[in-house]
Each structure stands twice: as structure tokens, then as C-alpha cells.
TIVO-2410 file (N, C-alpha, C; in nm, 3 decimals):
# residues 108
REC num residu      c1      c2      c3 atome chaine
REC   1      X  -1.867   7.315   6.970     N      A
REC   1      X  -1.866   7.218   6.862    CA      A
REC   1      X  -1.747   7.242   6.768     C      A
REC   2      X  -1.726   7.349   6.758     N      A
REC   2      X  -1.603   7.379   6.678    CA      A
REC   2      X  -1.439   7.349   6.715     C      A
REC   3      X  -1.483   7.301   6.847     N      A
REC   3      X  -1.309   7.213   6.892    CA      A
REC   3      X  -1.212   7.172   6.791     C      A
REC   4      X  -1.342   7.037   6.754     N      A
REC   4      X  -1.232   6.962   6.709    CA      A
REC   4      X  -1.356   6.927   6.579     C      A
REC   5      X  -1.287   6.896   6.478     N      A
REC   5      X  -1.380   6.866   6.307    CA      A
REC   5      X  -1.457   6.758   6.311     C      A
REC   6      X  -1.444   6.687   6.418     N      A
REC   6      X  -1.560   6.569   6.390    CA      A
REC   6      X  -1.693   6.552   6.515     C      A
REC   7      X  -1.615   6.700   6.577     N      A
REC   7      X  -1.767   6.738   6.674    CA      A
REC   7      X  -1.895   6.770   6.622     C      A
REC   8      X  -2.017   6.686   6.636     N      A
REC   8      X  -2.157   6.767   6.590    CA      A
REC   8      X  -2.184   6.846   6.681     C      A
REC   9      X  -2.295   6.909   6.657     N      A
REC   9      X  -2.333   7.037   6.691    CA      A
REC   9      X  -2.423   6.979   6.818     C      A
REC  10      X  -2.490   7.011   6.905     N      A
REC  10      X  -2.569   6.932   7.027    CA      A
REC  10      X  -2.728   6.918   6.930     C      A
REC  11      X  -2.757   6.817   6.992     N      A
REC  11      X  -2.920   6.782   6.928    CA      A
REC  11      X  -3.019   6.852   6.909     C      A
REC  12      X  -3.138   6.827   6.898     N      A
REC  12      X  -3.228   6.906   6.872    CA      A
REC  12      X  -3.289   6.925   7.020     C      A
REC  13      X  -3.318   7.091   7.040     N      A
REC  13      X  -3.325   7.071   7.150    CA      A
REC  13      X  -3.242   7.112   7.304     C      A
REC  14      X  -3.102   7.049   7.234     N      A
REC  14      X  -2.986   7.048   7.345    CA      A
REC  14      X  -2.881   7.153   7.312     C      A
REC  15      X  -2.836   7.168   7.412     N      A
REC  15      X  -2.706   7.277   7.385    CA      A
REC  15      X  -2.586   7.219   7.450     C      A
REC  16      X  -2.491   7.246   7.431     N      A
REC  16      X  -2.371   7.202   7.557    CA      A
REC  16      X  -2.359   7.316   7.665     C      A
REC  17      X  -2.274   7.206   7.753     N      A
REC  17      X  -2.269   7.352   7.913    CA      A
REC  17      X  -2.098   7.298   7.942     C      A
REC  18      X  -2.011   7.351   7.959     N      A
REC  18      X  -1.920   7.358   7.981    CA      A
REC  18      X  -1.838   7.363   8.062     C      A
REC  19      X  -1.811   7.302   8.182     N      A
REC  19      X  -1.745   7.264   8.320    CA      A
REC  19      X  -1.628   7.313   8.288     C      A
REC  20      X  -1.574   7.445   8.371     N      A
REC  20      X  -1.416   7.410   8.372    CA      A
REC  20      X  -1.394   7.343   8.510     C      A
REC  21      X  -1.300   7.272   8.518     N      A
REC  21      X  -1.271   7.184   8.682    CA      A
REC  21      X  -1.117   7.180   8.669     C      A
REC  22      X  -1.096   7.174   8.826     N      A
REC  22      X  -0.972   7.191   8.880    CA      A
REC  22      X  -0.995   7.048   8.970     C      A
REC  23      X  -0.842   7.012   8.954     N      A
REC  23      X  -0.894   6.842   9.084    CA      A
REC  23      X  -0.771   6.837   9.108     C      A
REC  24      X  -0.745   6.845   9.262     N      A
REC  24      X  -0.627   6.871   9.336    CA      A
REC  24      X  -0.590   6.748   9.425     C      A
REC  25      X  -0.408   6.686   9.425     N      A
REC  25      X  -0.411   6.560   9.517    CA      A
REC  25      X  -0.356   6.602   9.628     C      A
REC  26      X  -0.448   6.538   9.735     N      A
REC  26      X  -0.409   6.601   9.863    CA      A
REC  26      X  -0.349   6.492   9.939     C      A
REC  27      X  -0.348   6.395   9.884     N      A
REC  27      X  -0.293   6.243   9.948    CA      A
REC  27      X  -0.158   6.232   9.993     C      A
REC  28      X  -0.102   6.114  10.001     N      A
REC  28      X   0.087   6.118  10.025    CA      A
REC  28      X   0.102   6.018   9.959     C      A
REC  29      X   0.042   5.935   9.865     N      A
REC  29      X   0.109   5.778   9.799    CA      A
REC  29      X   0.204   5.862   9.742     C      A
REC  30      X   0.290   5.780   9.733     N      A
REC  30      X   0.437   5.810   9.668    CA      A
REC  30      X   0.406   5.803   9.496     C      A
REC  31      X   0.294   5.660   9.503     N      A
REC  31      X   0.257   5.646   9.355    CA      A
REC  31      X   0.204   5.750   9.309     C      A
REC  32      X   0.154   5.839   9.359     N      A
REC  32      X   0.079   5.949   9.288    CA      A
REC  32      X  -0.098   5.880   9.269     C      A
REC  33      X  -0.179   5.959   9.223     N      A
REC  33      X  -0.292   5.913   9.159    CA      A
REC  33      X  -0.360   6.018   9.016     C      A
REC  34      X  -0.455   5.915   8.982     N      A
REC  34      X  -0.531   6.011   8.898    CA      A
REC  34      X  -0.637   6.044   8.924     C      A
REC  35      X  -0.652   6.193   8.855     N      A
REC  35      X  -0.729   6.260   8.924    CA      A
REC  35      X  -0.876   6.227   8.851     C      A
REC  36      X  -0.904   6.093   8.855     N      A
REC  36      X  -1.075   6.036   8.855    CA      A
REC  36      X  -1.178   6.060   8.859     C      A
REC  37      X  -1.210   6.180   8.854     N      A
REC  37      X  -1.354   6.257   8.896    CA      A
REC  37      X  -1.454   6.271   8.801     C      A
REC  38      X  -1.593   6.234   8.831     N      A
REC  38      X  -1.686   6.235   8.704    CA      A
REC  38      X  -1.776   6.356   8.733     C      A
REC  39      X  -1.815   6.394   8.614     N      A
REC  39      X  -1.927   6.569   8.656    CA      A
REC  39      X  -2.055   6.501   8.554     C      A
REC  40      X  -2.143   6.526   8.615     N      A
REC  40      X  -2.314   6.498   8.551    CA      A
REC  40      X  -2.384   6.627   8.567     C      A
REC  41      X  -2.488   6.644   8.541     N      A
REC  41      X  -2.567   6.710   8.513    CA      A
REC  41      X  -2.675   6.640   8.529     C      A
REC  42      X  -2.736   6.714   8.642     N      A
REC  42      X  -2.926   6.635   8.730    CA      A
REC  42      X  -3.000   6.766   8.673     C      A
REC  43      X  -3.072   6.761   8.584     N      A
REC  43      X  -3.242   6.844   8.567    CA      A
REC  43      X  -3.317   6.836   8.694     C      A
REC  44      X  -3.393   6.947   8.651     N      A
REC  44      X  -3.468   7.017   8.782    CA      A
REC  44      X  -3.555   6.859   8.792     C      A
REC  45      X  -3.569   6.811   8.694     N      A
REC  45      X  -3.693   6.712   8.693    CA      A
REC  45      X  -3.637   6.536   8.708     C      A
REC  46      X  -3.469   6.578   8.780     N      A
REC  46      X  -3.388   6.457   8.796    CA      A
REC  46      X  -3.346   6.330   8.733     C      A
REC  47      X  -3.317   6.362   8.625     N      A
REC  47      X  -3.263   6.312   8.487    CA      A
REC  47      X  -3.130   6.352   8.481     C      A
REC  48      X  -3.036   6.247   8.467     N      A
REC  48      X  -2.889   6.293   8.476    CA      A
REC  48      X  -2.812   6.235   8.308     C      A
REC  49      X  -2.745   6.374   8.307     N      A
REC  49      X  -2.635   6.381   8.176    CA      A
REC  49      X  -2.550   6.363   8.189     C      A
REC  50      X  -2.474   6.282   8.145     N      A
REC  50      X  -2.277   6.233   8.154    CA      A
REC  50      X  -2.216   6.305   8.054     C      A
REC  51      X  -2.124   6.284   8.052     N      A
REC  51      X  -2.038   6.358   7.949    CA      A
REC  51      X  -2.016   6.242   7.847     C      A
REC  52      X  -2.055   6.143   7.889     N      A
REC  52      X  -1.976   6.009   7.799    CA      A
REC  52      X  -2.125   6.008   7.730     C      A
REC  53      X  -2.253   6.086   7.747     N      A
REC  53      X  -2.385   6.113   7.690    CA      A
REC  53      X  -2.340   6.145   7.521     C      A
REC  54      X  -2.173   6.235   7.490     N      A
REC  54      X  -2.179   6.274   7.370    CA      A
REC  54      X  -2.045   6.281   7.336     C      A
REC  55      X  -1.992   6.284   7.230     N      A
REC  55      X  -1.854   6.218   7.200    CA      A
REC  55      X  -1.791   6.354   7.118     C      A
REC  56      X  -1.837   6.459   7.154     N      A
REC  56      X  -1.757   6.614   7.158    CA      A
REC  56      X  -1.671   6.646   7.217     C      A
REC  57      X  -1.576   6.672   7.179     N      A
REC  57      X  -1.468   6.733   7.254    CA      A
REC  57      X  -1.429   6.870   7.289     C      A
REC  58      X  -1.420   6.874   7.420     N      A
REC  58      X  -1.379   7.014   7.442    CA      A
REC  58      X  -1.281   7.100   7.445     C      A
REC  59      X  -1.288   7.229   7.436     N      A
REC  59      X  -1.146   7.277   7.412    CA      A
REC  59      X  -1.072   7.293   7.583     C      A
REC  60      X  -0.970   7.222   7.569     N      A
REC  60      X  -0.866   7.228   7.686    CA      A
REC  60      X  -0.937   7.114   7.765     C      A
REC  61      X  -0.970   7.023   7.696     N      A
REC  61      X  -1.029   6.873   7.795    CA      A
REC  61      X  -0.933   6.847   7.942     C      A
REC  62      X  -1.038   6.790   8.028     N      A
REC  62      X  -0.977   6.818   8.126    CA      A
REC  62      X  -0.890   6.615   8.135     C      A
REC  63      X  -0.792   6.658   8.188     N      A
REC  63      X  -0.749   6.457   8.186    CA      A
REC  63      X  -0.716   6.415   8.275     C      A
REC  64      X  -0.827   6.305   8.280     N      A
REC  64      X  -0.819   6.230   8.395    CA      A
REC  64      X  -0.726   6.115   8.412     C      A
REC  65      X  -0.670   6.119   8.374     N      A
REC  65      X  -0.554   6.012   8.363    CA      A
REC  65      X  -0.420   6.022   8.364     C      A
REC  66      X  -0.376   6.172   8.368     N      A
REC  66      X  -0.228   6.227   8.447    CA      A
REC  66      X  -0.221   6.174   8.570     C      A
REC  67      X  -0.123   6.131   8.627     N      A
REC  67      X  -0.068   6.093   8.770    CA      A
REC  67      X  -0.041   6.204   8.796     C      A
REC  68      X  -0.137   6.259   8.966     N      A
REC  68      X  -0.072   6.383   9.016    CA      A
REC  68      X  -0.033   6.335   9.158     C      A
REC  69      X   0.117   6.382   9.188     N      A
REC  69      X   0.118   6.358   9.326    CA      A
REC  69      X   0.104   6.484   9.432     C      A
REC  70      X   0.154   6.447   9.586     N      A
REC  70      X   0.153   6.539   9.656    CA      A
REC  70      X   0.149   6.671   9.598     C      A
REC  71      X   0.015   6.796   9.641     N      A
REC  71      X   0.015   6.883   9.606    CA      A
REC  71      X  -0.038   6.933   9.482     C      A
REC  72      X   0.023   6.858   9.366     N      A
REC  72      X  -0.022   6.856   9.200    CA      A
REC  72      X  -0.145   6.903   9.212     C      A
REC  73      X  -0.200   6.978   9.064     N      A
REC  73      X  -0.319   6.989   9.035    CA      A
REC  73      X  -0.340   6.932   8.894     C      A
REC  74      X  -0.486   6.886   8.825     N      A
REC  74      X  -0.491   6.933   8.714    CA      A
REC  74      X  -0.601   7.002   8.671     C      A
REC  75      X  -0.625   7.080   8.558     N      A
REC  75      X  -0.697   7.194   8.545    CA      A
REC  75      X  -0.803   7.136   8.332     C      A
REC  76      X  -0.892   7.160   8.354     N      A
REC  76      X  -0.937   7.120   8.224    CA      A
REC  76      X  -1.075   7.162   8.192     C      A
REC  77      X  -1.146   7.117   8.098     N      A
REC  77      X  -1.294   7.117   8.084    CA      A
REC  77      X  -1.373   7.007   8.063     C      A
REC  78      X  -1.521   6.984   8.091     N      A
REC  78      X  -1.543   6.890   8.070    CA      A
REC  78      X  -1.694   6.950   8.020     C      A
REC  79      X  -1.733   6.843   7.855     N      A
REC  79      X  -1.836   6.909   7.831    CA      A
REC  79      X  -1.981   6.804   7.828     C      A
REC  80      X  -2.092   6.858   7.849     N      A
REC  80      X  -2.170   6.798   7.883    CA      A
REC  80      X  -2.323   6.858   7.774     C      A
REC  81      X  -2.412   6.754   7.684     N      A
REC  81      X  -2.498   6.793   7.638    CA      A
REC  81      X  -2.641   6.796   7.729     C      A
REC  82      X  -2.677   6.902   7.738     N      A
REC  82      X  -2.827   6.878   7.765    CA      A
REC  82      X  -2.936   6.949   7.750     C      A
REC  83      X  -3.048   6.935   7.773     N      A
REC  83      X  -3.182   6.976   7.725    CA      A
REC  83      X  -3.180   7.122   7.731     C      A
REC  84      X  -3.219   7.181   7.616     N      A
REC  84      X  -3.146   7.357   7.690    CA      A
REC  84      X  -3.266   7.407   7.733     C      A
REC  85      X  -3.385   7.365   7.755     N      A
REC  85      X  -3.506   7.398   7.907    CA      A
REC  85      X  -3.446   7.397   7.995     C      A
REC  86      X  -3.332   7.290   8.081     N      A
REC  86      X  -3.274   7.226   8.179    CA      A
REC  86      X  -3.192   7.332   8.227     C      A
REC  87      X  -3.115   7.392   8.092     N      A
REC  87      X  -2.964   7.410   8.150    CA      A
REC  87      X  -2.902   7.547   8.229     C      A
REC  88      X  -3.007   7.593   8.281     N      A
REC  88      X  -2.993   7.712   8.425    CA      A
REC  88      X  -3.091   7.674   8.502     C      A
REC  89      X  -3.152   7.538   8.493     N      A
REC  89      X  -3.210   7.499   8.621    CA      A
REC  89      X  -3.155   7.388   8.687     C      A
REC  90      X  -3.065   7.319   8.663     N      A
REC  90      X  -3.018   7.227   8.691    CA      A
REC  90      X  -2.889   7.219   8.781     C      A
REC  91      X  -2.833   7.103   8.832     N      A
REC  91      X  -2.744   7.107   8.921    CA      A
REC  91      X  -2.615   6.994   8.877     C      A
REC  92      X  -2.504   7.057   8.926     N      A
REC  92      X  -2.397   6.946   8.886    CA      A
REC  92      X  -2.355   6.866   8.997     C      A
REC  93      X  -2.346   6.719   8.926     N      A
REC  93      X  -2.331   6.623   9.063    CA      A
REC  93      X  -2.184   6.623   9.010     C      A
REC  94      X  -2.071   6.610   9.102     N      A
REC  94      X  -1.961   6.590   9.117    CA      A
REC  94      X  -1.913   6.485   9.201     C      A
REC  95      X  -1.862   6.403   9.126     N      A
REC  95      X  -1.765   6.255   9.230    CA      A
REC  95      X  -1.656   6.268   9.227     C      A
REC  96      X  -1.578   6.286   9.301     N      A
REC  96      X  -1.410   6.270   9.307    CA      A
REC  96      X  -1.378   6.124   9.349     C      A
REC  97      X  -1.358   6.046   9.261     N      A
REC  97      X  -1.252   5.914   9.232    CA      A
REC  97      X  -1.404   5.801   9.207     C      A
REC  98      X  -1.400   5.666   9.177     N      A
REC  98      X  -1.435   5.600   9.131    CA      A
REC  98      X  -1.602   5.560   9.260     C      A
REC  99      X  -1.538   5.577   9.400     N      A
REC  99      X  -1.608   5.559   9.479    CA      A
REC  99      X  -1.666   5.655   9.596     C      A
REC 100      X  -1.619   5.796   9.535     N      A
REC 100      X  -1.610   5.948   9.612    CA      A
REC 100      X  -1.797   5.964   9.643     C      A
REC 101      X  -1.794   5.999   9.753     N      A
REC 101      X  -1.946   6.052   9.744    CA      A
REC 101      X  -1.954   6.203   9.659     C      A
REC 102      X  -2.084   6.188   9.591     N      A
REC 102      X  -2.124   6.301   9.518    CA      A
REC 102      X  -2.153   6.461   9.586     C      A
REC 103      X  -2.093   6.551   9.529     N      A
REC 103      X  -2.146   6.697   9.592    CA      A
REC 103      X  -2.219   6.743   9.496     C      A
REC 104      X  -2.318   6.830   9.519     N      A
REC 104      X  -2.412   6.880   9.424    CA      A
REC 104      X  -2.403   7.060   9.396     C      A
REC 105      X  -2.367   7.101   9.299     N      A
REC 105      X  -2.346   7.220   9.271    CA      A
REC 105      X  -2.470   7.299   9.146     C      A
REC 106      X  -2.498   7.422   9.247     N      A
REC 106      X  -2.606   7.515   9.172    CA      A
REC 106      X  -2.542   7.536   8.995     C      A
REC 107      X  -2.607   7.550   8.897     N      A
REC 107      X  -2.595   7.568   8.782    CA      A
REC 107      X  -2.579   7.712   8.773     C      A
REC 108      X  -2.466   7.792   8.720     N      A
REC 108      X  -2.525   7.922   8.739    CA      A
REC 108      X  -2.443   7.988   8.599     C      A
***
């Protein structure tokens, strides 16, 4: 919460959990792309948290909207509020690009 001065603190209840992510282009467009990827948060009891759930900012945000080409990476955080019962039982759904199928990653 202390990022940035007009972050509140997470709700009653909630805590934040903190994604660092790396998203690498492995493509050949010449145009490059951006690296598009959304991270949620599914409860054991399958209820999902977005990041767009809370309007905190994190330190070293990760951005999705650099053009990376061949090879490029970009590297950031992405923060996410949720129920703090939830938040070592839960799993992160990960999409890479607008229409990527989801992978599901242990909370740990």
C-alpha cells in the first residue's frame, strides 16, 4: 500500500498478494507485440480476483503495453487483493495474450 500515496490499504478482511511475472516474446512479427497477459487469483472455493478488483499500485508494476520483439522480455509485478482466508490456498490463473488459454499455478 505504501507504493504510491493514493493507495488504500486492502479491505477488511483482505490483504494483497503480489505476482512478480516475467513475459517473454517468442514470436518473429517484425511489429513486435505486447506482452498482454492477465494473472487472477481462483479461491479454494472458486471465486476469482483480478487485479483491475483494486486500483493499488505496485511497486515495479509490471507493463503490459511495451512492444517486445524477437527474444525481448518484460519483467514487473502485478498486485492482486484478496480474502486473506484464501490467500495460501488458492491458485493463480494465468493467460498470456487476450485469447491465450489459462495455466493454473499453486499459491505458495
Amino acid at each position: 500500500a505504501s507504493e504510491n500515496e493514493f493507495n488504500d490499504p486492502p479491505g477488511a478482511g483482505k490483504v494483497f498478494v503480489l505476482v512478480k511475472m516475467t513475459a517473454k516474446y517468442v514470436g518473429d512479427d517484425s511489429e513486435g507485440s505486447m506482452p498482454w497477459a492477465s494473472v487472477d487469483f481462483v479461491s479454494a472455493g472458486g471465486n476469482t480476483f483480478s487485479s483491475t478488483d483494486s486500483f493499488a499500485i505496485p511497486p515495479d508494476q509490471f507493463d503490459s503495453l511495451e512492444t517486445l520483439y524477437k527474444g525481448a522480455s518484460a519483467s514487473g509485478n502485478v498486485l492482486l487483493e484478496v480474502p486473506e482466508a484464501d490467500a495460501a490456498k488458492g491458485v493463480l490463473a494465468v493467460q498470456p495474450g487476450i485469447l491465450g488459454d489459462k495455466a493454473f499455478f499453486k499459491v505458495k
